[in-house]
C-alpha positions as CSV (number, residue, x, y, z in Angstrom):
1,X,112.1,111.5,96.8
2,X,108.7,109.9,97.2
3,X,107.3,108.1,94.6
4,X,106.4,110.3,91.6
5,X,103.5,109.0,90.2
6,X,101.2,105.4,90.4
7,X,99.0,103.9,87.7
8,X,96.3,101.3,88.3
9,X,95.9,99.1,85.3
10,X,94.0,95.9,84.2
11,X,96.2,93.2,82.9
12,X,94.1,91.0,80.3
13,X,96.2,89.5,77.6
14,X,93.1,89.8,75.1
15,X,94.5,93.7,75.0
16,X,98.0,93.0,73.2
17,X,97.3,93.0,69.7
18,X,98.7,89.7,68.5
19,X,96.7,87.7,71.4
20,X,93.4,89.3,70.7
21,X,93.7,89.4,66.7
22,X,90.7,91.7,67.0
23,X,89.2,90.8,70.3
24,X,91.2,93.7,71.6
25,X,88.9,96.0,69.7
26,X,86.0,95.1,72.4
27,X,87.6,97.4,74.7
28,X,88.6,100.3,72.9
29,X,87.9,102.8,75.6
30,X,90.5,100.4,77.7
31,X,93.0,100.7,75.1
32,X,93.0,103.9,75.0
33,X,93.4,104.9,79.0
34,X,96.5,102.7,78.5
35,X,97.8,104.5,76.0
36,X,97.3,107.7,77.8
37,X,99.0,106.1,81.0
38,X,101.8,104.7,78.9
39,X,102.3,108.4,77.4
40,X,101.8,109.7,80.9
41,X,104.8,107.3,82.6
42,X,107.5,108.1,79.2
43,X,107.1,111.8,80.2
44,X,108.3,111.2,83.7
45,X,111.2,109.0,82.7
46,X,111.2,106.7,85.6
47,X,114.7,105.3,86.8
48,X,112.4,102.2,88.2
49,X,109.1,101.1,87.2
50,X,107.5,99.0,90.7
51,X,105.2,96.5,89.0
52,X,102.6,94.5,91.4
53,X,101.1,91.4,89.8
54,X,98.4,89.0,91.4
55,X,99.9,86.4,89.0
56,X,103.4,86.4,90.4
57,X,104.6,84.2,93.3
58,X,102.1,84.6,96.1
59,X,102.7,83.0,99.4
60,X,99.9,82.8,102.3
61,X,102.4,84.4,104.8
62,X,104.7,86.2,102.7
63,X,105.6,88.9,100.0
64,X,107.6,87.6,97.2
65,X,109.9,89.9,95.3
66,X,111.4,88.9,92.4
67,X,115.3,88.2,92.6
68,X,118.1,88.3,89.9
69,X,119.4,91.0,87.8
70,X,117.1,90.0,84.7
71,X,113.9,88.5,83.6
72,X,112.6,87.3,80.5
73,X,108.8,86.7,79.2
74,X,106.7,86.2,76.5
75,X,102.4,85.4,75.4
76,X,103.8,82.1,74.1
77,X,101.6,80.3,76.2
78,X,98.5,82.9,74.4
79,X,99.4,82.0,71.3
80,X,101.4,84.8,70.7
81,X,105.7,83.7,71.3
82,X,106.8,86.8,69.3
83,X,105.7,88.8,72.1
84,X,108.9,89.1,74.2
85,X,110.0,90.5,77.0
86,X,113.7,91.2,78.2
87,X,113.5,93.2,81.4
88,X,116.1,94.4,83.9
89,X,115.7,94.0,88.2
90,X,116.7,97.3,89.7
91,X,118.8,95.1,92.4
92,X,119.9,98.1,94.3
93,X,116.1,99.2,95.1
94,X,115.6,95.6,95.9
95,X,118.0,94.8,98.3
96,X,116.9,98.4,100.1
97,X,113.4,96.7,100.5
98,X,115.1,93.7,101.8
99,X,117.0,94.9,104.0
100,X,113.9,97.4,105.7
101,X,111.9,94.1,106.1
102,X,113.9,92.5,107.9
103,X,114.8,95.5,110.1
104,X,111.4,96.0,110.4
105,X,110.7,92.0,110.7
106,X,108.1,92.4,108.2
107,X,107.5,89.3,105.6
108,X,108.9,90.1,102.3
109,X,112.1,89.3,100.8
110,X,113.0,87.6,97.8
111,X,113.3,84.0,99.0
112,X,110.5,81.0,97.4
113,X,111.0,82.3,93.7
114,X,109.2,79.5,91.7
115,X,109.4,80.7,88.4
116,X,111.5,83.2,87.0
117,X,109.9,84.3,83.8
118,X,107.7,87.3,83.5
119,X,103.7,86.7,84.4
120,X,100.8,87.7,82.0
121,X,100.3,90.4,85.1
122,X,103.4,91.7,84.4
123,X,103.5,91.9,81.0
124,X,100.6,93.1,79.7
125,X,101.6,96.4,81.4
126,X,104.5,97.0,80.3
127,X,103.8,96.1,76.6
128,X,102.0,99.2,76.4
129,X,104.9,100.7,78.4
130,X,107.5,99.9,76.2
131,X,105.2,101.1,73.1
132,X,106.3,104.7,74.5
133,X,109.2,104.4,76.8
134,X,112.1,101.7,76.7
135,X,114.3,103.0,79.4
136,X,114.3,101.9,83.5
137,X,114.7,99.2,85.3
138,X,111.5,97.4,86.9
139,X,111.0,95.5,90.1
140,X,108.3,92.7,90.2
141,X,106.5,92.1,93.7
142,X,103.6,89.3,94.8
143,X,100.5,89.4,96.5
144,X,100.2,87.7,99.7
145,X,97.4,85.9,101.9
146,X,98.2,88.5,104.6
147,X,95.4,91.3,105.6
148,X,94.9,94.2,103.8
149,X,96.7,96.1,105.9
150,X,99.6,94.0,106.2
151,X,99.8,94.7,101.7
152,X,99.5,98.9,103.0
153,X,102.4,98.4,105.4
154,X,104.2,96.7,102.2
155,X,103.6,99.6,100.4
156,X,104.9,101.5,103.4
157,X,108.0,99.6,102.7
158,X,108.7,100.1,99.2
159,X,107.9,104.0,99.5
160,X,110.6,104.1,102.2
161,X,112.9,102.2,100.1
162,X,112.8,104.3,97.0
163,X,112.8,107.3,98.9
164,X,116.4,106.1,100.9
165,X,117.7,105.2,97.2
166,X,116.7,108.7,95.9
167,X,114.8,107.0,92.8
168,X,112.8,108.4,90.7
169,X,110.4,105.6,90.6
170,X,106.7,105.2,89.4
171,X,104.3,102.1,90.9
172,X,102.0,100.3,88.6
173,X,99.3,98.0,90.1
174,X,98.8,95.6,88.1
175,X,94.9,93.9,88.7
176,X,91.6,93.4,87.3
177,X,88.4,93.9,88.9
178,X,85.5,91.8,89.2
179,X,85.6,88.7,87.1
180,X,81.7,88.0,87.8
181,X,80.0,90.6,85.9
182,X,77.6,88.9,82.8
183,X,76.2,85.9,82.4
184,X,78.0,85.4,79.4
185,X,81.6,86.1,81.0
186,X,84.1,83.4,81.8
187,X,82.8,83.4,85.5
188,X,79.5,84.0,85.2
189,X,77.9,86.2,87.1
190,X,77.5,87.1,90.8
191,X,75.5,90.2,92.4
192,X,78.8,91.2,94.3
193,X,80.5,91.7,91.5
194,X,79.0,94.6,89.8
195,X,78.5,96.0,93.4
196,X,82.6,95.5,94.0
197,X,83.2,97.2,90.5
198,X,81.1,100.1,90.7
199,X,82.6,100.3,94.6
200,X,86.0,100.4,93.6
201,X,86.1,102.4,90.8
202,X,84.6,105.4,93.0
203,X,87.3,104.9,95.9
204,X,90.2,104.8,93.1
205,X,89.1,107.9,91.1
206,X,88.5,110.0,94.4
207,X,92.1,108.4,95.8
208,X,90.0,107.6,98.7
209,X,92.3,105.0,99.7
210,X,91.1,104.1,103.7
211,X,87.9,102.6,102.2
212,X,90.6,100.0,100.3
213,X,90.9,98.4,103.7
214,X,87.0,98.4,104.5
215,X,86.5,96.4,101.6
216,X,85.2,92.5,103.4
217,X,87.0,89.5,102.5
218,X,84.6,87.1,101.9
219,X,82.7,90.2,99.8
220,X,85.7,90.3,97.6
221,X,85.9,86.5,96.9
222,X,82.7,86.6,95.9
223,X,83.1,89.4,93.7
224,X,86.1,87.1,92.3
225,X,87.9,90.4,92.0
226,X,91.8,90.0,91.1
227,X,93.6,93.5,91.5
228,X,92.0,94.9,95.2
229,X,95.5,93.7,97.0
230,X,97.3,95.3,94.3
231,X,95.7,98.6,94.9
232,X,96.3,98.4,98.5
233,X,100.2,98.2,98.1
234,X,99.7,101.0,95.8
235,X,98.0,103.1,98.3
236,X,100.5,102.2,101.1
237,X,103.2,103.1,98.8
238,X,101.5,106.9,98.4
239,X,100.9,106.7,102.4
240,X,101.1,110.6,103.9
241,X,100.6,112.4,100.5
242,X,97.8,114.4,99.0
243,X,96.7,112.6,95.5
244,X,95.0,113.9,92.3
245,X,93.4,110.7,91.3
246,X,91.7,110.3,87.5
247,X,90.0,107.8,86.0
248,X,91.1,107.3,82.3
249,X,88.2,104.3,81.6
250,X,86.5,101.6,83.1
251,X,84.4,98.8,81.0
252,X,82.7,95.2,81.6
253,X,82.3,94.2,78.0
254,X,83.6,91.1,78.6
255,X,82.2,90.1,81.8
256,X,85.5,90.9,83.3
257,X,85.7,94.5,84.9
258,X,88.8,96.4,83.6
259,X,89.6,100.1,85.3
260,X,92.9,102.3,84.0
261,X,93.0,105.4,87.0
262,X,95.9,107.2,87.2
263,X,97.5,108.8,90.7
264,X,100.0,111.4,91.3
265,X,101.4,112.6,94.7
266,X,101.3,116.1,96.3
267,X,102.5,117.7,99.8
268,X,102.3,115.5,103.0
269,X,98.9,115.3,104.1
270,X,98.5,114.0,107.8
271,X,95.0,113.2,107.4
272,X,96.1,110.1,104.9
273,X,97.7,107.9,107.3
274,X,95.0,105.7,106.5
275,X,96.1,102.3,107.7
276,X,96.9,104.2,111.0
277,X,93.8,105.2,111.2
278,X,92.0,101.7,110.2
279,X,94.0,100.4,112.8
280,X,93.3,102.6,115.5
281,X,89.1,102.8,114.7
282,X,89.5,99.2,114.6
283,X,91.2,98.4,117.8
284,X,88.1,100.7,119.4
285,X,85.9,98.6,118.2
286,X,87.2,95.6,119.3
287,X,87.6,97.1,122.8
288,X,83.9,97.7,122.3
289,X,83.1,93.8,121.7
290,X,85.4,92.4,124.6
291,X,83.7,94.5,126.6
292,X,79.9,93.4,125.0
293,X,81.0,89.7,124.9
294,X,79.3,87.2,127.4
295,X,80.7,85.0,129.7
296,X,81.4,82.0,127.0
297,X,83.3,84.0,125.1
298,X,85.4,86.3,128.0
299,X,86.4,82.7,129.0
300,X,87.5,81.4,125.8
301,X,90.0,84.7,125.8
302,X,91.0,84.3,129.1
303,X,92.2,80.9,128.7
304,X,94.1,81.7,125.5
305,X,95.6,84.9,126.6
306,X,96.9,83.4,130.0
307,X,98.5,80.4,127.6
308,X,99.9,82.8,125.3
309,X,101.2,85.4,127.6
310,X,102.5,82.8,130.4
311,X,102.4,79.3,129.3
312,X,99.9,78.3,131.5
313,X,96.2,77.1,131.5
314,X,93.9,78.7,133.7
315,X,91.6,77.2,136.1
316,X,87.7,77.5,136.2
317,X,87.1,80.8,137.2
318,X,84.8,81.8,140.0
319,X,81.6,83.8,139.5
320,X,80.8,81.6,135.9
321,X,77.4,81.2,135.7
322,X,75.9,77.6,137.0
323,X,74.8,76.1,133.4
324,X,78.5,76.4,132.6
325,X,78.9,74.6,134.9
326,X,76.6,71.4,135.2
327,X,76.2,70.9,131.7
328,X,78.5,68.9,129.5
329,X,78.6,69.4,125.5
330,X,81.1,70.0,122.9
331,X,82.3,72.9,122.3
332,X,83.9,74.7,119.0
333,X,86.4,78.1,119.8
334,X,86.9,80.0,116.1
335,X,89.2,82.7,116.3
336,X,89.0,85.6,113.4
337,X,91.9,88.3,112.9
338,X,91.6,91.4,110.7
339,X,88.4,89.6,109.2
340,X,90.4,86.0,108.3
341,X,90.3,83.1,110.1
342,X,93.2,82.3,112.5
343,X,92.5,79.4,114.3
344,X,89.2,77.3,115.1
345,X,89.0,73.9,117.0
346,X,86.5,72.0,119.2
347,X,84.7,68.9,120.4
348,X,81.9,67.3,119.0
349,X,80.9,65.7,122.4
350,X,81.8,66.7,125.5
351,X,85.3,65.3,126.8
352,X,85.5,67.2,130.0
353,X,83.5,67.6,133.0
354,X,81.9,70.8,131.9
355,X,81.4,73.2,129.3
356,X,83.7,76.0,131.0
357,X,86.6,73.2,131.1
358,X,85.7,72.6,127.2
359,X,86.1,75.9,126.4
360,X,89.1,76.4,128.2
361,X,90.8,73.6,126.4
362,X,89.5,74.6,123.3
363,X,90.7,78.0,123.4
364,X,93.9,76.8,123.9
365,X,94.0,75.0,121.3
366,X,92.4,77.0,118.6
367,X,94.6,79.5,119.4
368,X,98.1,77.4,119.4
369,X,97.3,73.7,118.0
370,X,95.4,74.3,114.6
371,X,97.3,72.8,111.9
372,X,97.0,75.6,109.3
373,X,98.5,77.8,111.4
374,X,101.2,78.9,113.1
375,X,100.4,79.8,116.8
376,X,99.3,83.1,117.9
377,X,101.5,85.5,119.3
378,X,101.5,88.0,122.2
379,X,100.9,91.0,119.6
380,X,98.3,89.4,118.4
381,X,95.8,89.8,120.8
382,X,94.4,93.1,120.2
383,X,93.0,91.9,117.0
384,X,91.2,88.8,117.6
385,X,87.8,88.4,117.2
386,X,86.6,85.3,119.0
387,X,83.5,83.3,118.8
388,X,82.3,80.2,121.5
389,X,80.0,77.4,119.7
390,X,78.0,75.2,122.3
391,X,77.1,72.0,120.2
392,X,74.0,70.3,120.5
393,X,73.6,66.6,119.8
394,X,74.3,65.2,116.6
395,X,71.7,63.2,115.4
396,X,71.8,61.0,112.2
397,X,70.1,61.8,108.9
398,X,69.3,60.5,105.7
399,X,69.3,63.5,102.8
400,X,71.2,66.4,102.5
401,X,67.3,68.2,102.5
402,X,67.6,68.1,106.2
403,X,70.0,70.6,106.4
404,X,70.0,74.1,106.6
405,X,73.3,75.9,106.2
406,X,72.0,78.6,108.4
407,X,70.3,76.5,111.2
408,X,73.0,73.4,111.1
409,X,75.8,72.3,111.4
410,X,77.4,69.1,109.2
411,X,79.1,66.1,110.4
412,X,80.2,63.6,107.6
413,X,81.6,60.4,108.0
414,X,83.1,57.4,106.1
415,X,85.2,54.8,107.8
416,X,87.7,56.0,109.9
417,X,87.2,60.0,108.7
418,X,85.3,62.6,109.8
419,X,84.8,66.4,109.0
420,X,82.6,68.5,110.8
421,X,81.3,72.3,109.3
422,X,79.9,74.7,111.7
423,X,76.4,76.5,110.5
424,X,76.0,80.2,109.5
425,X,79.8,81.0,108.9
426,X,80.3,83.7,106.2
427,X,81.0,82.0,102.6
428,X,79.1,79.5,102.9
429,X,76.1,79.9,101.3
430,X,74.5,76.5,99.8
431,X,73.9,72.9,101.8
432,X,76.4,71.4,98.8
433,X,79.2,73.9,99.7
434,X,78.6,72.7,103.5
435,X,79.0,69.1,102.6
436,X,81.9,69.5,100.4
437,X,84.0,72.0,103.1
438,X,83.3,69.0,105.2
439,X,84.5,65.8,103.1
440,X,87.7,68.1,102.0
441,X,88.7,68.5,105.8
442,X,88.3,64.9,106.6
443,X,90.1,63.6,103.4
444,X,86.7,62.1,101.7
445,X,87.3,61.9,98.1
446,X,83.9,61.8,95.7
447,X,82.8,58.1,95.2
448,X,83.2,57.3,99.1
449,X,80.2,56.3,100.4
450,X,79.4,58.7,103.6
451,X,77.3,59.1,106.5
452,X,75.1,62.4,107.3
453,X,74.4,64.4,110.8
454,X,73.2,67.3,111.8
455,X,73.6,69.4,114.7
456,X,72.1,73.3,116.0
457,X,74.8,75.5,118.0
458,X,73.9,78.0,120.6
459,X,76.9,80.6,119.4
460,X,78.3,82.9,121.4
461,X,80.2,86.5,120.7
């Protein structure tokens, strides 16, 4: 039995009635879609009630699902400890999804658990639950710092799961949208984040789940939005299925975007395989960009892929042309899967005889030496985007107004440590933000005096 029916719900704890003490009353229109979702989910008498938070355990690498028979919670820590929460694990369903991830070698399980009481994510769904239902068990899964497809294939997961139980299970994504929306808000405000709430709330009321994974990263962390991951499970978890999708409400009142939209499954529908399809449009267009990329950057791959495959480091190629040859410069090789960074390392002068032999060094390393990650793997390859930086030389400077975060790149120095920032990389948008990145990945605390430089790159794709 598929999943019979999914809800995608906000989670702030203003809503519960004895945290707000009135505030709640700001977003009536919110209260109410929850209500109706809440009345909705008691009239299908769910044997399990799959709840993903964004404040449970998240892992960069990893999905965390809850373990234990039981968990307990309350908004003690909003002011509110007579707010409880006594909730039993549905162990059975839990140890199916186990035991599919690891058959499938996929990264979830319920190892890393780091705190064992309920989360405000958690929670605040199900108090409006048990205001209209007090029967089923739940299960309580995490977020990762995986792709957005990698969250659909969890979804994936869990649907196969409950449907190799034969429960009757509904899924609630917990998740609020864009936390940037006022001035006045917690967060302030942003641009993205009206653009990433009016975006998501037409994809979820159409159930238009492929745009989920077309959403950019660095678009999203802008935006500041909370629940997008959470959605994406839930789509994964409805993979195959037609889907009347509703929107019961969707407000900003509090500078904090809130959406209640409510999903439920119909006959298999091949045309909503949608990370399949992703996938496969996305693996075209990469085939389109190897094929598009210049010689810097068909060399960096080379190298890597040879490494990778065999173990061994190529030599320079024939046919390169000559400037790769004769000239000498550093060289950075950044390396970018499903639209996150997965390795990026380089010289800041020249250390080799030639820029080709840079490279070549360099993409072995990026690819198998940088320290946040774990090296790449053969089935990896498809999916990396990589870029070749040629660095110019540094020369010294004596204000931050030299730079340009667009133009240059940033070397700080003090003492013995030294943190270099590339120019024009997504994110970054301010001269400040450049010079900070920079002293964080050399170790420079504030108060340390430090020494400014600026270079220009000649990048290549």
């Amino acid at each position: 039995m598929p999943i019979i029916a999914a809800f995608a719900v906000p989670h702030p704890p203003l809503i519960v009635p004895q945290v707000g003490r009135g505030g709640e009353k700001q977003i009536e229109a919110t209260v109410r879609a929850y209500e109706q979702a809440a009345d909705e989910i008691a009239a299908l008498h769910p044997d399990t009630i799959i709840i993903s938070s964004p404040h449970s355990v998240m892992y960069a690498d990893y999905f965390h699902i809850s373990p234990g028979s039981e968990a307990s919670g309350s908004f003690g820590s909003f002011g509110a400890p007579q707010v409880k929460f006594a909730e039993q694990y549905d162990t059975a369903l839990v140890d199916a999804i186990e035991e599919l991830a690891g058959k499938e070698n996929f990264p979830a399980g319920t190892l890393g658990e780091k705190d064992s009481r309920l989360d405000h994510g958690t929670m605040v769904p199900l108090y409006f639950i048990r205001q209209k239902y007090t029967g089923g068990k739940i299960i309580r899964v995490g977020l990762s710092g995986l792709p957005l497809t990698e969250h659909y294939r969890f979804g994936q997961l869990i649907e196969k799961a409950v449907a190799q139980t034969g429960r009757n299970a509904i899924y609630v994504a917990s998740g609020d949208l864009s936390h940037k929306l006022q001035d006045y808000g917690p967060y302030g405000f942003a641009p993205e984040g009206p653009e990433y709430d009016k975006r998501i709330m037409g994809v979820l009321s159409r159930g238009a789940f492929g745009e989920l994974l077309e959403f950019d990263e660095i678009f999203c962390e802008k935006a500041a939005e909370c629940g997008h991951r959470s959605f994406v499970i839930m789509a994964g978890a409805l993979d195959g299925l037609s889907v009347k999708a509703m929107q019961l409400s969707h407000e900003d009142i509090t500078g904090v975007g809130y959406g209640v939209c409510t999903f439920y499954p119909g006959n298999k529908d091949e045309n909503r395989h949608f990370a399949d399809t992703f996938l496969t449009g996305k693996s075209a267009e990469l085939e389109r960009k190897r094929e598009m990329s210049d010689e810097y950057v068909k060399l960096a791959r080379k190298s890597l892929e040879s490494y990778i495959r065999d173990g061994k480091r190529i030599d320079i190629p024939a046919g390169l042309p000559a400037e790769m040859l004769t000239e000498k410069a550093g060289a950075f090789v950044s390396i970018h899967e499903h639209g996150q960074l997965r390795g990026c390392i380089g010289t800041i002068l020249p250390v080799t005889d030639c820029v080709a032999e840079e490279i070549i060094r360099n993409a072995v390393s990026a690819s198998t030496e940088d320290p946040r990650f774990d090296p790449i793997q053969p089935d990896e390859l498809e999916w990396l985007e990589i870029n070749v930086d040629v660095l110019g030389k540094p020369e010294d400077i004596d204000s931050p107004d030299k730079l340009d975060v667009k133009r240059y790149g940033v070397i700080v120095t003090s003492g013995y440590k030294r943190g270099l920032l590339l120019p024009d990389l997504d994110g970054v948008d301010t001269v400040e933000q450049q010079i900070e990145i920079a002293k964080h990945k050399a170790g420079i605390t504030d108060g340390e005096k430090i020494k400014l430089q600026r270079f220009e790159v000649v990048r290549h794709v």
